[in-house]
N, C-alpha and C positions, 0 to 999 in steps of 0.2 A: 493724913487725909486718905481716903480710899480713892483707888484706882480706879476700882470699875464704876459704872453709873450705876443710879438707883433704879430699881426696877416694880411696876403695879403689874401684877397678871391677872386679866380678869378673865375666868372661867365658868364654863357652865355648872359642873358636877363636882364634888370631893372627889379626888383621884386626879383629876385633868390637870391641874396644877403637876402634879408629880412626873407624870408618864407622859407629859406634852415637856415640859420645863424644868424638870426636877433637877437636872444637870446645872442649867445656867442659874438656877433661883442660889443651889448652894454654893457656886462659883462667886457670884457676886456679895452673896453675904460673907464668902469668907473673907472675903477682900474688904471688910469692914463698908460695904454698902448699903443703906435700906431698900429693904425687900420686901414686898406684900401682896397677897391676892386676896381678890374679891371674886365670891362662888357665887353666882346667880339663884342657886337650888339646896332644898333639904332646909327643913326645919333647924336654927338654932338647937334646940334643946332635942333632938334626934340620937341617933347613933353614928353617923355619918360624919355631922358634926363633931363631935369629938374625936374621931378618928381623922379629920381635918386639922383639927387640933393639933395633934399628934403628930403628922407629917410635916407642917410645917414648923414644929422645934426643932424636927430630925433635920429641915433643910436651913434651918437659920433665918426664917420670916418673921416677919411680924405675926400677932394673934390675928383670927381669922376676921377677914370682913364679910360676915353671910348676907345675903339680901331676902335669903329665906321663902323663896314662892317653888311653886310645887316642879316637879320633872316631869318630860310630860308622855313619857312612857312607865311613871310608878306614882298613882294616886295617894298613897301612903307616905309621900315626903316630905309634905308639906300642910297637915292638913287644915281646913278652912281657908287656904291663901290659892289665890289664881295662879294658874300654869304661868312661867316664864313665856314661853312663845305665845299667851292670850294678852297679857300686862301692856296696857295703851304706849307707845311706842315715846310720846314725850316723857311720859311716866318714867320707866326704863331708861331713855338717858338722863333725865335729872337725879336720878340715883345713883348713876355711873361716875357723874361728872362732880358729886358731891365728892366722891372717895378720891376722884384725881385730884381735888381741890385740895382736901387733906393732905395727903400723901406728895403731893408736888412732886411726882418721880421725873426720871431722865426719860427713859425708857415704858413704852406700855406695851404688853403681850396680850396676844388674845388666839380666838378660833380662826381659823382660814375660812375664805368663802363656802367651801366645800360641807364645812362640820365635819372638820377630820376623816377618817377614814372610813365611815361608818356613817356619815350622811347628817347626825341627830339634830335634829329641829331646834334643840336646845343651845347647842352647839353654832347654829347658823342663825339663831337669831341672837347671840353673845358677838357673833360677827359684829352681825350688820348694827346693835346698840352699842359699842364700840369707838367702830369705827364712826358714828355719829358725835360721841360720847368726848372722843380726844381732839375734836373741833372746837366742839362746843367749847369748852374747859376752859381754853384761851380766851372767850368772847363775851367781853363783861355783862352787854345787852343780854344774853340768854342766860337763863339761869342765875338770875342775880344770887336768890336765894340759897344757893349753895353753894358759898363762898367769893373768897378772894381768883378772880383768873388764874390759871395754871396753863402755861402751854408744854408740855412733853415736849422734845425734840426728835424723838422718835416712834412711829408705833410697829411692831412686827407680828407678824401672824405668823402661829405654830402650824407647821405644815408636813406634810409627807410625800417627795418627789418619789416617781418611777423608780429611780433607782434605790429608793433608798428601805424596800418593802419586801426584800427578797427573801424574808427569813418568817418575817411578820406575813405576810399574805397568806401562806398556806395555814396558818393559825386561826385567823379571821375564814377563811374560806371554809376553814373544817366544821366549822360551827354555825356556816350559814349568814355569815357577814358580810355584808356588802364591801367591796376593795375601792376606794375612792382614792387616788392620788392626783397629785400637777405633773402637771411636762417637768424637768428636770431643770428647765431655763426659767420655771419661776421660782427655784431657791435662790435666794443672796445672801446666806450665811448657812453653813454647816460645822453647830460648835460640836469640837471632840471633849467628850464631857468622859472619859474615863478616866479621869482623877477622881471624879466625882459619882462613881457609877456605884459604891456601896452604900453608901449615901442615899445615892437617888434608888436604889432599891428598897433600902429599911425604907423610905418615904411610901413607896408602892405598899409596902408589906403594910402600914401603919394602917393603911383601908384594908382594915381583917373581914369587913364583912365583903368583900368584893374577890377575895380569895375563896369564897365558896360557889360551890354551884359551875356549872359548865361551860358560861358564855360571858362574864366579866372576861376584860383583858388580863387585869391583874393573875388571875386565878387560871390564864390559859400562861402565862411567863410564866407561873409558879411551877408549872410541869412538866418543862422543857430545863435541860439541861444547861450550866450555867456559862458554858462557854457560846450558844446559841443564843441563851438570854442577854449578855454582856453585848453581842453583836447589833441586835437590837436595838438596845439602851446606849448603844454608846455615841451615837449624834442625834442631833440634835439640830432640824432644820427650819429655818424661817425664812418669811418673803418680808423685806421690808417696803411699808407702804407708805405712797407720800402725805405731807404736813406740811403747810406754812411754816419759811423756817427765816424769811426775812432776806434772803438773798436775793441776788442780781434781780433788776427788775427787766424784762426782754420786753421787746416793740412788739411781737407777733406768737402766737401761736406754735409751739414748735413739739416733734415727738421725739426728740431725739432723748438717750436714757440718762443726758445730765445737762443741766445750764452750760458748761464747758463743751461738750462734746462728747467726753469720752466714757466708753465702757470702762466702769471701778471692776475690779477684782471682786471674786467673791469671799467676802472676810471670815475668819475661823473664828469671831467670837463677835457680842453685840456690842455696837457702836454707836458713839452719837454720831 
């Protein structure tokens, strides 16, 4: 039986999968787990697509689950399908909560509030249908039609603390990129993915069309030096967010950061 939990990552773009989760997606496949994302954007039958493809043999996932509606900074990515950030908002989670129905994972991955480090609309509304998305899943009354309930135990959002941009930020900044990170107290997990960091490179590389040109991420890693890029690449942070998860039921309203009481450690890999 596999160790680690199963894991759904639902992302906005081909690539994000990789350079957000590439580390943990091939950790837990190695570990004999299922593994899947679901890409918001880009045509099926594309060139993206199939270089989606591609990355995710290299990480050990399942084949891709596209949803196939346009980017909404590249009108040529979808064409005749509405932009992801225009798509009626029930619309958008019942598409979402279809593939967590499938999929019944442990674990669901997604964008942070922010849209990474770079803000994209794409990105922030993969959030916030999500986060609607892995409620919903569990709750028979909504979304009949697309399936059996599934509640996840987990959802985590890929993120980028303060601290964790030292190398990356002047990358982003040279090119005119917006630097968006969290305080440092909104990580709860920092996984060391350098078992896995060749791996989750071939994954990067596997989006060849994003290694061209001067302002993909992929293609500004490719030109920096590999002990700078390894540094990079080599964690992996998430904020875990909460979920009905059936415990203790409390009399009152309380903020404290657990039903117990106490502040958890911050864990070095994903957890139910």
């Amino acid at each position: 039986m596999p160790v680690s939990p199963s894991l759904l990552a639902v992302f906005a773009h081909p690539d994000d999968e990789s350079l957000l989760a590439g580390g943990v997606l091939a950790q837990h496949a190695a570990d004999g787990a299922q593994t899947a994302v679901v890409t918001a954007t880009w045509a099926p039958d594309s060139r993206r697509a199939a270089e989606l493809a591609a990355a995710l043999d290299v990480l050990g996932a399942d084949a891709p689950r596209m949803l196939g509606y346009g980017d909404a900074r590249n009108g040529s990515s979808a064409p005749g399908r509405p932009r992801w950030c225009d798509v009626p908002l029930d619309n958008a989670v019942a598409q979402v909560v279809a593939h967590i129905r499938q999929v019944r994972p442990d674990i669901v991955i997604t964008h942070d509030a922010l849209g990474q480090l770079t803000g994209h609309p794409d990105h922030r509304r993969t959030h916030q249908v999500t986060l609607l998305a892995v409620e919903a899943a569990g709750i028979a009354h909504l979304h009949p039609e697309a399936g059996e309930p599934w509640q996840p135990r987990v959802l985590y959002a890929a993120t980028h603390p303060q601290c964790g941009i030292g190398d990356l930020g002047p990358l982003l900044r040279g090119v005119g990129k917006t630097l968006l990170a969290v305080p440092d107290e909104y990580v709860t997990a920092a996984v060391n993915v350098t078992e896995w960091i060749d791996r989750k490179w071939a994954a990067i590389c596997s989006h060849s069309s994003q290694l061209e040109g001067g302002r993909p991420l992929p293609a500004l890693l490719s030109r920096v030096d590999t002990e700078r890029r390894d540094r990079i690449l080599a964690t992996e942070y998430f904020t875990r967010l909460r979920l009905p998860t059936g415990g203790p039921v409390t009399s009152a309203l309380t903020s404290g950061p657990t039903v117990h009481g106490e502040v958890p450690s911050r864990p070095t890999s994903l957890n139910q």
